[in-house]
C-alpha positions in Angstrom: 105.0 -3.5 135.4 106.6 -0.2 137.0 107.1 -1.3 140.3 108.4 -4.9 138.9 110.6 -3.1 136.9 111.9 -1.1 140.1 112.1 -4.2 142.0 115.3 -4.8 140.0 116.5 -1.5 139.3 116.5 0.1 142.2 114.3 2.8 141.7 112.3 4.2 139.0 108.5 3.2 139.7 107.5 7.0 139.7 109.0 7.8 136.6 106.8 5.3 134.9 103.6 6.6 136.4 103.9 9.9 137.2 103.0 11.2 133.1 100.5 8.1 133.3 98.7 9.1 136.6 98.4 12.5 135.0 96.1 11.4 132.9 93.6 10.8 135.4 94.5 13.6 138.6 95.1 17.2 138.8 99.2 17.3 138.6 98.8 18.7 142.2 96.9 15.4 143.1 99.5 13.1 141.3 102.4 12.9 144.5 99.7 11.9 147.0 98.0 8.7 144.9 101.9 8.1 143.8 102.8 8.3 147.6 100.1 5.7 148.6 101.5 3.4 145.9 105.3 3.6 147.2 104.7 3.8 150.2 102.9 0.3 150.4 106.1 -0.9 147.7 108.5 0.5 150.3 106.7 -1.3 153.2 107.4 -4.8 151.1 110.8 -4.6 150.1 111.9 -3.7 153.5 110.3 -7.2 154.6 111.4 -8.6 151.3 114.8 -7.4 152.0 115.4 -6.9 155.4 118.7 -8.4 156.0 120.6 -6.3 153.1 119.2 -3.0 154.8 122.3 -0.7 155.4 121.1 1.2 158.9 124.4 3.2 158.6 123.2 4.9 155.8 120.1 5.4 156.6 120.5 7.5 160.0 122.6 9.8 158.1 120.3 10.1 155.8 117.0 10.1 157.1 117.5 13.3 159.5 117.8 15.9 156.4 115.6 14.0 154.1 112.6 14.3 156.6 113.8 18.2 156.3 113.6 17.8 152.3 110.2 16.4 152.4 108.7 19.3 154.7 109.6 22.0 152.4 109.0 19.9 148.8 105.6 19.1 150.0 104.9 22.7 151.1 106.0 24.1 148.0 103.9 21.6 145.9 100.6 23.4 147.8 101.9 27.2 146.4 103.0 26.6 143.0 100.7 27.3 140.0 100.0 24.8 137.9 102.5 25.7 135.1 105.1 25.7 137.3 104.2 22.3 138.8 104.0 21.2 135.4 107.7 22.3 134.2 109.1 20.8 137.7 107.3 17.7 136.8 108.7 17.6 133.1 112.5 18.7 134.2 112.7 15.7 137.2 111.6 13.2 135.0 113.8 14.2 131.8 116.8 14.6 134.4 116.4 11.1 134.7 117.0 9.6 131.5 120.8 9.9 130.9 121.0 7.9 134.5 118.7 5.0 133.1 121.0 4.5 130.0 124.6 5.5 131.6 126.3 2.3 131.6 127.5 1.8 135.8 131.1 1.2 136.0 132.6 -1.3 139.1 131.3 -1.3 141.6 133.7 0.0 144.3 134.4 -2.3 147.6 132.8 -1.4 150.5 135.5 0.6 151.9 134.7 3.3 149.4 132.3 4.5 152.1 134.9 5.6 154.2 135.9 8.0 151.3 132.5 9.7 151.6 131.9 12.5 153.2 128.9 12.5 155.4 128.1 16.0 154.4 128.1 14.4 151.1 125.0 11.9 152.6 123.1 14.4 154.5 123.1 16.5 151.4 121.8 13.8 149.1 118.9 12.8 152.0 118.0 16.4 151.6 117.6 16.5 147.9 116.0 13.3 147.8 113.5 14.4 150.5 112.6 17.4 148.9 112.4 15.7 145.3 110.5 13.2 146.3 108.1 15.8 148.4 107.2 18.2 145.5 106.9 15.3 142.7 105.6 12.1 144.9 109.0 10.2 143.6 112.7 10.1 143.8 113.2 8.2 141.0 116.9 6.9 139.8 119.0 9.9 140.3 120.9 8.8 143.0 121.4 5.6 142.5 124.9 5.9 141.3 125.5 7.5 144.9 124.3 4.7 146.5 126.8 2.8 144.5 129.5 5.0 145.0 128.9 4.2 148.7 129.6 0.2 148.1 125.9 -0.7 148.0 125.1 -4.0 145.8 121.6 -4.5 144.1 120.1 -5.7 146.7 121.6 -3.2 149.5 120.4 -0.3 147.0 116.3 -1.8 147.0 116.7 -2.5 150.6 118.2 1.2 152.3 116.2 2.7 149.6 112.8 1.0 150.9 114.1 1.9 154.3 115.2 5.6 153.8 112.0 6.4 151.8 109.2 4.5 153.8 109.1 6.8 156.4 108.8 9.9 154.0 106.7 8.4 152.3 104.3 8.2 155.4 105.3 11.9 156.7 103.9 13.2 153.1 100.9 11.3 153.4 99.9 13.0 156.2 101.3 16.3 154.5 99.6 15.9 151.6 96.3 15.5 153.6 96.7 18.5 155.3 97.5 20.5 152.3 94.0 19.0 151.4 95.8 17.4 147.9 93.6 14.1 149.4 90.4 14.0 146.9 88.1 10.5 146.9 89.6 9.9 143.3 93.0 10.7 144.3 92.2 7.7 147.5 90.7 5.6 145.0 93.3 5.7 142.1 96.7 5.2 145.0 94.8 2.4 146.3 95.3 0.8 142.9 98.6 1.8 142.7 99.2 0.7 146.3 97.2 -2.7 145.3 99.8 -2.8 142.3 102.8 -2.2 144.4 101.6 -5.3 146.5 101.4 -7.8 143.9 104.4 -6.8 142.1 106.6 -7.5 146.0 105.1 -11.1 145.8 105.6 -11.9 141.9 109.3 -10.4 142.2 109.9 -12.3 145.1 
């Protein structure tokens, strides 16, 4: 249900199953099963979608993002479980006013060119490092990527594109930061099974 419901809305998978998840892992454990879920997700929408990709985007993005996820990741290893717990609890209440704000028109595609690209490199930052110390990105830039002339199917498909390959650099972080447990493997393959099926119904 989460990643079908992401399929058409961009984003938002991790929201869903982050407090779920939760119930089974150590909050540290929760970005790496998530990770093996999106990652796999990511890996179908870009095959899915791969003619609405926007690669201009993404190689501004991706450079500062992979920068993001280093330091998210690396702070997710030193920070008590309290803490954790409060980051967890602000990223996914930050999200709500985003899933019920109404999007206005959708601006031509020549709105790009009114973007900085500081203004890109800065949100492939904050996404990487978001989506490092939580295991998701969720919706909170979606609006950008609207902003930036994007359609539905433009948002899915840079998004899968951007993310898949931070997805794989935390996966090998979080193994190293030894946030890998056999439960942790067993419950993202589920996830990752999950992500699968939903890519093939949606489609």
């Amino acid at each position: 249900i989460a990643f079908s419901l992401s399929a058409i809305c961009g984003g938002g998978a991790g929201l869903l199953l982050i407090p779920i998840l939760g119930y089974s892992l150590p909050l540290s454990q929760v970005p790496a099963a998530l990770t093996l879920g999106t990652v796999t997700s990511s890996f179908s929408r870009i095959w899915i979608f791969f003619n609405a990709i926007r690669w201009d985007m993404a190689k501004l993005f991706l450079p500062t993002a992979i920068l993001g996820v280093f330091l998210g990741a690396k702070m997710l290893s030193y920070l008590e479980p309290m803490y954790l717990e409060l980051c967890m609890g602000l990223f996914l209440v930050s999200n709500l006013p985003w899933l019920f704000k109404k999007q206005g028109i959708k601006p031509t595609t020549s709105a790009s060119h009114t973007i900085p690209t500081w203004q890109i490199r800065l949100v492939g930052f904050l996404a990487g490092f978001i989506s490092g110390l939580t295991g998701a990105v969720g919706v909170l830039f979606n609006r950008f990527y609207f902003r930036y002339g994007l359609d539905n199917d433009e948002i899915i498909a840079t998004r899968a594109a951007n993310e898949v390959l931070l997805h794989v650099i935390k996966l090998g972080l979080y193994v190293s930061l030894g946030l890998f447990q056999l439960r942790t493997l067993g419950i993202g393959l589920i996830v990752a099974l999950a992500a699968v099926l939903s890519s093939g119904l949606m489609k």
